[in-house]
N, C-alpha and C positions, 0 to 999 in steps of 0.2 A: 585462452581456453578454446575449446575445440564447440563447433556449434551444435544447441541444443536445440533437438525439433520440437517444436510445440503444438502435441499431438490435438489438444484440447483444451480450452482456458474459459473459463464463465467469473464471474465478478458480481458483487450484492452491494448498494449503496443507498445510500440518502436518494441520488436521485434516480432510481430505477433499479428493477430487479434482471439479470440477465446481460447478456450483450447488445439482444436487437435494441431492448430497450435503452441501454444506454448509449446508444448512437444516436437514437431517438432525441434522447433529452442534451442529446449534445447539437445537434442539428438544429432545434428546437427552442436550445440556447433557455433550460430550462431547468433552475435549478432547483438541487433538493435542500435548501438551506433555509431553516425556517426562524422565529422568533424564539427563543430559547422557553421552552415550558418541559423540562426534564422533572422528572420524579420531582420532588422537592423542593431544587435548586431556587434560587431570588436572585440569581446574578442578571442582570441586562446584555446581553450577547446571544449570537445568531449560534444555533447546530445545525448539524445531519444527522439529525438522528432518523434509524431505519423503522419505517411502518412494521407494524404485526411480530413482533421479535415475542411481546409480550403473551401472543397464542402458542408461539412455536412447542409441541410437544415431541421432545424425543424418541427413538424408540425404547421400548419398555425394559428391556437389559440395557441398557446404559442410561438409566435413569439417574444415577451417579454422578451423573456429568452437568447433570441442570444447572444451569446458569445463563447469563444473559449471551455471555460470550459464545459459549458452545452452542448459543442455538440458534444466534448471528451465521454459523460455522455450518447449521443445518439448512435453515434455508439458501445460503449460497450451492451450498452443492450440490441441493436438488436442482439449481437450476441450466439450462444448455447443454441436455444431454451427460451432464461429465457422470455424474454416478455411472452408466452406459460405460463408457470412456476406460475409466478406472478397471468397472469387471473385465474389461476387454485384455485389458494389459494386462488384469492379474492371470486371466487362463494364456494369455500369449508368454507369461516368464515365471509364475507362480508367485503367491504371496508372499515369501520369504526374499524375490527380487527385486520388489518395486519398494523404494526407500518413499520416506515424508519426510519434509523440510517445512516448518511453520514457522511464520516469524509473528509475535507481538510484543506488545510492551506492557501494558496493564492487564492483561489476560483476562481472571475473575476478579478482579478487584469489588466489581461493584456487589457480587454475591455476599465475600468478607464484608462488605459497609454494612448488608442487611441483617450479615448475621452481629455485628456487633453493637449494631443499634438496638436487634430484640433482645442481647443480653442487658445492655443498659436498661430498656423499660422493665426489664424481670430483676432487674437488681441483682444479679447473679454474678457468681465468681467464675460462671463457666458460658465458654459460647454453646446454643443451640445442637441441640441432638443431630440434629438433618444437618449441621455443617463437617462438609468435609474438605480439608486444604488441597487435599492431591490431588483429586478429578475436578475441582473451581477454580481457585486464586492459584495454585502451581502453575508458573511460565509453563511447564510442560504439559498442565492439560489440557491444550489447545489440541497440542501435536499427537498425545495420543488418542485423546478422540478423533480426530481424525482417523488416523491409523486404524481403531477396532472398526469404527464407521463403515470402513471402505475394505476392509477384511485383510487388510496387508499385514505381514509378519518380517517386514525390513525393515534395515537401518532407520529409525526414527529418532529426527534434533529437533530440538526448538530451539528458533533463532531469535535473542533478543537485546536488538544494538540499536534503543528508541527508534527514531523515525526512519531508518535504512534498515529494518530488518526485515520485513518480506521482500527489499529488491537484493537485500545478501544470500537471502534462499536458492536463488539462482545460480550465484558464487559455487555454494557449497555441495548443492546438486550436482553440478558439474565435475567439483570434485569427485564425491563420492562415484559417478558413473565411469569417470575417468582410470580412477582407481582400483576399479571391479569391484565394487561394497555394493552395487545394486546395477540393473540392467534399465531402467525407468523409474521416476521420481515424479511425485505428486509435490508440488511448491506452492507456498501461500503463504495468504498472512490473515489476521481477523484481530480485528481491537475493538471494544464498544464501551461505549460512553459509561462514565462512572462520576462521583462527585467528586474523587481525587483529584480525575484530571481537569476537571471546569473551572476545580476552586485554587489546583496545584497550579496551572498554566495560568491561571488570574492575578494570583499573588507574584509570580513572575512579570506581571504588566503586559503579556506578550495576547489577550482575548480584547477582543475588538468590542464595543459595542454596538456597531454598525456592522453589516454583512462583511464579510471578507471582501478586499481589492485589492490581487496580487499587482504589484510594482505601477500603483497608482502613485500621484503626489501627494493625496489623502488620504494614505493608509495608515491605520492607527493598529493593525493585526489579525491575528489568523479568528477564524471561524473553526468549533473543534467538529469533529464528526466521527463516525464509527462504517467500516464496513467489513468486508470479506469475499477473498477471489483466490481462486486455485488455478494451478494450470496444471497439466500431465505432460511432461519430458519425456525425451527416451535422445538415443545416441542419432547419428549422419542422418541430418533432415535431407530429404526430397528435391531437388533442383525445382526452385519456385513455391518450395511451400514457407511456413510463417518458422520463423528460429527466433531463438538469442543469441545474437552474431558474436556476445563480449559482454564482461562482468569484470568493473573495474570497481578496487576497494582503495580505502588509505583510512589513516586516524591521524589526526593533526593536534589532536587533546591539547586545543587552544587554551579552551574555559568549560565549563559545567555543562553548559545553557548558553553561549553565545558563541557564532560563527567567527573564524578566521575571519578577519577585517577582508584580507589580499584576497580569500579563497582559492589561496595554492594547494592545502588538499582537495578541495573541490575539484579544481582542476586535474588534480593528480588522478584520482578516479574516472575522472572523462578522459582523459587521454589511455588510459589504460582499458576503458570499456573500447573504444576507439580501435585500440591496436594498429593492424596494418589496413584497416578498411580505409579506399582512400576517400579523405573530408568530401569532396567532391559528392560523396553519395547520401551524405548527411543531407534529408530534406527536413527537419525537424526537431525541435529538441522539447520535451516537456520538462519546463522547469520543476522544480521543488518549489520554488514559488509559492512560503506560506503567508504571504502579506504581510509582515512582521517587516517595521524598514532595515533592522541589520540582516536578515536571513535576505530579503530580497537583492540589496546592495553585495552581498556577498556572493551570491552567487551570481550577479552581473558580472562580476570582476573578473570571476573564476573563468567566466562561458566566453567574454573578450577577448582575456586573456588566450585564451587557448584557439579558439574559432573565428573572431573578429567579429564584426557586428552586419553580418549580412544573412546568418542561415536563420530562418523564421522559428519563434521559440513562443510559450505561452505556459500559463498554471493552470491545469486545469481543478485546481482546490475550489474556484467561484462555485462548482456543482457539487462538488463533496462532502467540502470542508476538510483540515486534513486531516485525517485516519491515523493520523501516527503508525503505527505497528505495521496498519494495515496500506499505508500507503505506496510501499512500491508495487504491491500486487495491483493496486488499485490503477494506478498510474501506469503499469506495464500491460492491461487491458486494453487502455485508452490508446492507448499507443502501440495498439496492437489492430487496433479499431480503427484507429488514422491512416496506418498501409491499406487494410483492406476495402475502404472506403473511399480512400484518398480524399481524405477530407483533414484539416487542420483547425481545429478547434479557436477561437478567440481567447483571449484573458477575461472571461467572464468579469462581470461587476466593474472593471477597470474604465471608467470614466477620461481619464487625464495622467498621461504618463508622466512617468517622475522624467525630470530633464537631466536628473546626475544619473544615469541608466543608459546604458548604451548599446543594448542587446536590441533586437529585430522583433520586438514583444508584438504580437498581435491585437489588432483593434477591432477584426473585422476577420470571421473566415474565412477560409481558401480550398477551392474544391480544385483538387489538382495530384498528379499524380504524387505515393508518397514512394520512397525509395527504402532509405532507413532511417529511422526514429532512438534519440540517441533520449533515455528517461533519467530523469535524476531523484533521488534522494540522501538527506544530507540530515543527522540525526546529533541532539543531544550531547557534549563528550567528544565534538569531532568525528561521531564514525558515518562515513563516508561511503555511499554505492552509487556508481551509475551502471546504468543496462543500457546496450546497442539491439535494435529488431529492426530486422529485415527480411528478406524471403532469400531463401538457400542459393548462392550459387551452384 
């Protein structure tokens, strides 16, 4: 793919709101992962869940859209300037040229839970009046809230391939720019915690009851979390400013729910975000990394396999937890954060590395220059992204 400049990018998480802030809490080694007290839930396990969601009020023509998710979706974008950002593009191409790509995976889910628990207490054959599928629990009314939000009248997808779906937004941006279908593309992802997925990923065995430890010896699994991050693309970035060098995909449709043992699609994706950049410039790679021991050990294999065990690599999930949906955006922030800071994050919570692990896992930060930042995520099903960033030749 041809590279994409990244005009502008902000990110909303468990652990901070913003960029500055989340360099902050990465420096700071500060996570946002607490003891599980969600709505309701009784399960024993660690989230991210994000402060203040529960104030967030939309504006008042798109009251339609309320949910917990869209409004995850609001306070990210007010934050870093990007609303700014967005109008800029829109009068530099008009609204009809600037495309949205949003990737999640549970979208409103946790809206539907509420509305069909009050139908259960009313005994009713019908859900709730105030429920509406299309602007809540529809995969696509992430993307097009977005879209009215930000006043654009382009190409709008919602991308949703589980836990590689806001770093396939990028994939597909690219296409679309490539193609002429838009001049500049707003990309993202936003997922928030629901009881589907606390109780859905439990019954899978894959929730830890101990904080997340990516590619510790005692890791027992992932910590779930919720976030939302956008960036703004457009075509030929700047000699020296921030890109996406490379968007590499695959699907290996190994199993449902369990990674390729080898992680040859894995690697397939990293060699193809990769292209002709030579390894040599790789300072970095953010694992997927969701502490879960087959996802961990699979993508060791994949990242060996391909790069050897010398380029320095880390999860940064310890601060998050992971976002599913929302995690390549989330991940592609970070990592967008480690160039311009040059700074290399640790494996958060990681105690004691597993010794059948052979990758360059971090124990300890590195404030050093960064070059390019090779991000991964790896989802559900086999589907497959990684992102290359770097700053434009």
């Amino acid at each position: 793919m041809k590279p994409l400049a990244i005009s502008a990018y902000t990110v909303t998480s468990a652990a901070a709101r913003g960029r500055a802030a989340h360099f902050d809490a990465l420096r700071a080694e500060r996570t946002g992962l607490v003891e599980q007290r969600f709505e309701d839930a009784t399960l024993a396990c660690w989230i991210g869940a994000v402060p203040g969601i529960e104030s967030v009020s939309l504006p008042a023509d798109l009251a339609s859209f309320d949910c917990r998710n869209n409004r995850l979706a609001e306070l990210s974008l007010a934050e870093d300037g990007f609303l700014d950002a967005v109008a800029a593009a829109r009068a530099r191409y008009g609204a009809a040229r600037v495309g949205v790509f949003i990737g999640t995976s549970t979208s409103g889910v946790r809206h539907t839970e509420v509305a069909f628990r009050e139908r259960a207490a009313a005994k009713s054959a019908h859900l709730p009046d105030w429920y509406d599928y299309r602007t809540t629990q529809s995969t696509f009314s992430i993307a097009d809230y977005v879209r009215v939000r930000l006043g654009l009248d382009g190409v709008t997808n919602a991308v949703s391939a589980a836990c590689a779906s806001s770093a396939k937004v990028f994939a597909s941006a690219a296409r679309a720019l490539e193609t002429g279908l838009c001049d500049a593309a707003v990309v993202g992802g936003v997922d928030s915690l629901c009881l589907t997925t606390l109780y859905g990923f439990n019954a899978l065995q894959l929730v830890s009851t101990d904080i997340c430890r990516p590619a510790d010896a005692n890791r027992k699994g992932l910590s779930l979390g919720e976030a939302g991050g956008f960036a703004l693309v457009e075509r030929a970035p700047a000699p020296g400013t921030l890109a996406c060098l490379g968007a590499g995909e695959s699907s290996d449709a190994h199993h449902m729910s369990q990674p390729r043992p080898d992680g040859a699609g894995a690697a397939q994706a990293m060699a193809r975000a990769l292209g002709g950049v030579p390894r040599e410039r790789l300072s970095y790679v953010n694992l997927h990394g969701t502490a879960t021991p087959a996802n961990d050990a699979a993508e060791d294999a994949a990242l060996t396999r391909l790069l050897g065990t010398t380029v320095p690599c880390s999860s940064t999930k310890g601060w998050t937890g992971h976002t599913l949906g929302a995690a390549g955006i989330v991940e592609a922030a970070l990592s967008l954060l480690a160039i311009e800071h040059g700074f290399l994050p640790r494996s958060l919570n990681t105690r004691e590395l597993d010794p059948k692990l052979r990758g360059a896992v971090l124990l300890a930060p590195l404030q050093a220059p960064v070059d390019c930042v090779l991000s991964n995520s790896f989802g559900f099903g086999g589907a497959n992204c990684a992102l290359l960033f770097g700053r434009a030749a």
